[in-house]
C-alpha positions as CSV (number, residue, x, y, z in Angstrom):
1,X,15.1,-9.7,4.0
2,X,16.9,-6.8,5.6
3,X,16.6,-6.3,9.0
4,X,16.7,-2.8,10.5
5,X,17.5,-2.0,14.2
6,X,16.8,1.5,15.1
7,X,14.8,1.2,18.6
8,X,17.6,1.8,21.3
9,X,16.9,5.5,21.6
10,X,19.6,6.2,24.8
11,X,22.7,8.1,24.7
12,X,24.3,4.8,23.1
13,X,22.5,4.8,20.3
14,X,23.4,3.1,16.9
15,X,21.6,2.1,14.1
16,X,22.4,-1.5,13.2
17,X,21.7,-2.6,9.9
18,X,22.3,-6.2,8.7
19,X,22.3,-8.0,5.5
20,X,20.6,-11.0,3.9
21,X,23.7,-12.7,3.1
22,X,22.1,-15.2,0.7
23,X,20.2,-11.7,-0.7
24,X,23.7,-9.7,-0.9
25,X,25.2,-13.1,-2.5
26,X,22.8,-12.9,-5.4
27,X,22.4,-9.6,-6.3
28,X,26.3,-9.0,-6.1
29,X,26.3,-11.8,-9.0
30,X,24.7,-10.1,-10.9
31,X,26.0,-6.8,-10.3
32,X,29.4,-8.6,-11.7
33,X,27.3,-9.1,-14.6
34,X,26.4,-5.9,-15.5
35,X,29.7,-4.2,-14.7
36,X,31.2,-6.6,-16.7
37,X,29.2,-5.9,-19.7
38,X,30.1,-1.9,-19.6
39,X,34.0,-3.5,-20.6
40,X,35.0,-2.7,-17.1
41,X,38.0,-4.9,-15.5
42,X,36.3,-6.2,-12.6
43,X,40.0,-7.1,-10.8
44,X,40.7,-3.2,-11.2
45,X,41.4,-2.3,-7.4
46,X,38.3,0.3,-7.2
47,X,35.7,-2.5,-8.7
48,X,36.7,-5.3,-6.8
49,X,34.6,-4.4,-3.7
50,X,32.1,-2.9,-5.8
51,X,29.2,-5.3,-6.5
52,X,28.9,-6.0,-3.3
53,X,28.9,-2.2,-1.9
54,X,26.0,-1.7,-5.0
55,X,24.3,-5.1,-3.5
56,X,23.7,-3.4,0.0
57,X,23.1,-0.2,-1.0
58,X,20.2,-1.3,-3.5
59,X,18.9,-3.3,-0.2
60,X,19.0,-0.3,1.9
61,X,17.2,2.1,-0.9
62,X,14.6,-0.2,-1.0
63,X,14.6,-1.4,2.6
64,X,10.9,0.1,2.6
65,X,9.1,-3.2,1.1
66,X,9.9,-4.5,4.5
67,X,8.0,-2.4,6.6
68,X,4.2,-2.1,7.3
69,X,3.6,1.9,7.8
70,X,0.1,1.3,8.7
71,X,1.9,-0.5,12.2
72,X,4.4,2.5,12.3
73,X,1.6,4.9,12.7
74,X,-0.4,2.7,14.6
75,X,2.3,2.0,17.0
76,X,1.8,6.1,18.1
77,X,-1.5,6.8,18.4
78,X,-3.1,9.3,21.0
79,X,-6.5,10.4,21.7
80,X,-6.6,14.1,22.3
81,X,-9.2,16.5,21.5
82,X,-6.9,18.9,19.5
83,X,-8.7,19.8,16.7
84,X,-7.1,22.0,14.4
85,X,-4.3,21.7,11.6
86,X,-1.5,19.8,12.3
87,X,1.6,20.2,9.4
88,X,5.3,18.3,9.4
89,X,7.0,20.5,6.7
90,X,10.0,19.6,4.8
91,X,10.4,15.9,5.2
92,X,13.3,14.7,2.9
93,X,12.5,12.2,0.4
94,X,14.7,10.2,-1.2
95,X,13.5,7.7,-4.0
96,X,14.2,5.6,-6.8
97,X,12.0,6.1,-10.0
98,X,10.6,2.5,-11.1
99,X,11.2,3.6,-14.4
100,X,14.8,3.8,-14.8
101,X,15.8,2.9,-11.1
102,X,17.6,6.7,-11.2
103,X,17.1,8.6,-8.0
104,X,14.5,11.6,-7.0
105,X,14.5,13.4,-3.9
106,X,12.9,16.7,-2.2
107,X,10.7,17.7,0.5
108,X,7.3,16.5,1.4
109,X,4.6,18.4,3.3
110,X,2.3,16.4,5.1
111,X,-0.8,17.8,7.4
112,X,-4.4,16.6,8.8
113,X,-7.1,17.8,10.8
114,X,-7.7,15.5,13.9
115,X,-10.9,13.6,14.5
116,X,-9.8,12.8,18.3
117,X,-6.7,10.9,17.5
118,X,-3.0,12.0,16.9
119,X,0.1,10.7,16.1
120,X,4.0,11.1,17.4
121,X,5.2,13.7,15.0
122,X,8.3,11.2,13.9
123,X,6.3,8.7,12.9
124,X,4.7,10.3,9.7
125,X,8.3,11.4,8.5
126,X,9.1,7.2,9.1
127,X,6.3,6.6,7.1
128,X,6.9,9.2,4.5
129,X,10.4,7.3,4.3
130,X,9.2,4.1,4.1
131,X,6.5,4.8,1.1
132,X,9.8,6.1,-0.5
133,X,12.5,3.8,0.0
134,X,10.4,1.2,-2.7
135,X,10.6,1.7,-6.5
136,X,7.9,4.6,-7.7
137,X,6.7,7.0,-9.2
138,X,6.6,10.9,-7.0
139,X,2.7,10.7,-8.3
140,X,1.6,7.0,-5.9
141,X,4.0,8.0,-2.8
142,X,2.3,11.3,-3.0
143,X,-1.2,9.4,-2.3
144,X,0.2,6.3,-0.4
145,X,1.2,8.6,2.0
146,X,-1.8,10.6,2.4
147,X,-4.1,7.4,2.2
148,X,-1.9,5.9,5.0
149,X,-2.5,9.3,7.5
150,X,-6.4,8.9,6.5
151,X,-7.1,5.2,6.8
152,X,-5.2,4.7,10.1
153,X,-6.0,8.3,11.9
154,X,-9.9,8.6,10.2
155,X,-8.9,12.6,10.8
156,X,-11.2,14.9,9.4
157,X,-8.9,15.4,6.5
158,X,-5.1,15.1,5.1
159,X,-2.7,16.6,2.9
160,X,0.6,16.0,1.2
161,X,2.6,17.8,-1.3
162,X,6.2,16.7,-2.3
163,X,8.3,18.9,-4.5
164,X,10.9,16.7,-6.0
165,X,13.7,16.6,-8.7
166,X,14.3,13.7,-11.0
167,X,17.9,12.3,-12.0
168,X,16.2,10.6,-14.7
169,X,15.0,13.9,-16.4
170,X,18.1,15.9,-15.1
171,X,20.9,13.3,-16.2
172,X,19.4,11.5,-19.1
173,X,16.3,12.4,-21.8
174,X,15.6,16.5,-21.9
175,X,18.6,16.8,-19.5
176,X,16.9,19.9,-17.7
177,X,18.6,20.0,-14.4
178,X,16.6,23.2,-12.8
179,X,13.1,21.7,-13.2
180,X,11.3,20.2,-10.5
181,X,7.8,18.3,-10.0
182,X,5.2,18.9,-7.8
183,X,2.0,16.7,-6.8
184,X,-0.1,17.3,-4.4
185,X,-3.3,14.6,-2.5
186,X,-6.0,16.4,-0.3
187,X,-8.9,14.7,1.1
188,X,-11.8,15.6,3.3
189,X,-11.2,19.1,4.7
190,X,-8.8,19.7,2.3
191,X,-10.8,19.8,0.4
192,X,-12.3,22.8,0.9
193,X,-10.8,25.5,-1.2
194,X,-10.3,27.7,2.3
195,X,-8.7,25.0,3.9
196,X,-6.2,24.4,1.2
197,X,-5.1,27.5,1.0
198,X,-4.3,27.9,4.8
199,X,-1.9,24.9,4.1
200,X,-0.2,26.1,0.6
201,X,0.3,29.7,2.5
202,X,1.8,27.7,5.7
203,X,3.9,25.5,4.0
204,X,5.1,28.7,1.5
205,X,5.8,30.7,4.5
206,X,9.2,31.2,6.2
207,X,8.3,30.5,10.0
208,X,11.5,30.6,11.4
């Protein structure tokens, strides 16, 4: 596995990030492989470090399937009588489509109503990272996310839409590089045609 250290939050803060060295081993092998097989010279200077750089990198991208985000979001949970909509706008989103293992990123937009509990704001842009740093598809993170928020928080309802672009349609098949995807999860309140609107017109407006 991959072990990620990001929990000294002083002034001294830095991330550590260490390696699998048996994991790094492996999947460098076979990066070898598959360079190899493109008629690259693997002793040319700017490959020779390469399947190893490739090796981490993958490990980091998908650095998610070692993470519970049910225990992230349980780690911060308050009991407050708030009740109205809460919305984390704009959380970058950074994937790998499991189809061709080509990267899609955007924003999401993630909201719920409160039932008594809340969460640290952070956490549901860690878990919104951590749904996405696995091989999918925009259309399950959209829902994992949202079924994460409900099954944890039970809040009256919750929302997420991500907006994304696809390297897989942008660099390869129709090649249309201005297109973009949107999906969208509601459940409970959100339900409600009223309620969904007040989140599509909050999330479309310009606040700052």
């Amino acid at each position: 596995m991959t072990e990620y250290i990001d929990d000294n939050f002083d002034l001294n803060y830095e991330k550590v990030i260490k390696y699998n060295e048996t994991t790094t081993q492996e999947l460098a092998g076979n990066y070898e492989k598959i360079i190899a097989s493109f008629g690259e010279d693997l002793d040319r200077e700017g490959l020779q470090q390469t399947p190893e750089r490739v090796a981490k990198a993958m490990q980091f991208l998908t650095h998610g399937y070692n993470l519970d985000p049910y225990e992230i979001l349980r780690s911060a949970i308050f009991h407050e009588r708030y009740s109205e909509m809460i919305i984390i706008k704009d959380i970058e989103i950074y994937s790998l489509c499991e189809h061709h293992m080509l990267p899609f990123f955007g924003k999401a937009h993630v909201a719920y109503i409160p039932n008594g509990k809340i969460c640290g704001l952070s956490k549901i842009a860690r878990i919104s990272d951590v749904f996405a740093r696995r091989l999918q598809v925009q259309e399950r993170l959209t829902s994992e996310i949202m079924e994460c928020i409900q099954d944890t928080l039970e809040p009256m309802g919750a929302a997420v839409v991500i907006e994304a672009q696809h390297l897989c349609k942008m660099m390869r098949g129709v090649q249309k590089q201005n297109s973009s995807t949107t999906t969208s999860a509601f459940t409970g309140e959100f339900e409600n045609q009223s309620t969904r609107s007040e989140f599509i017109s909050l999330i479309s407006a310009n606040l700052r």
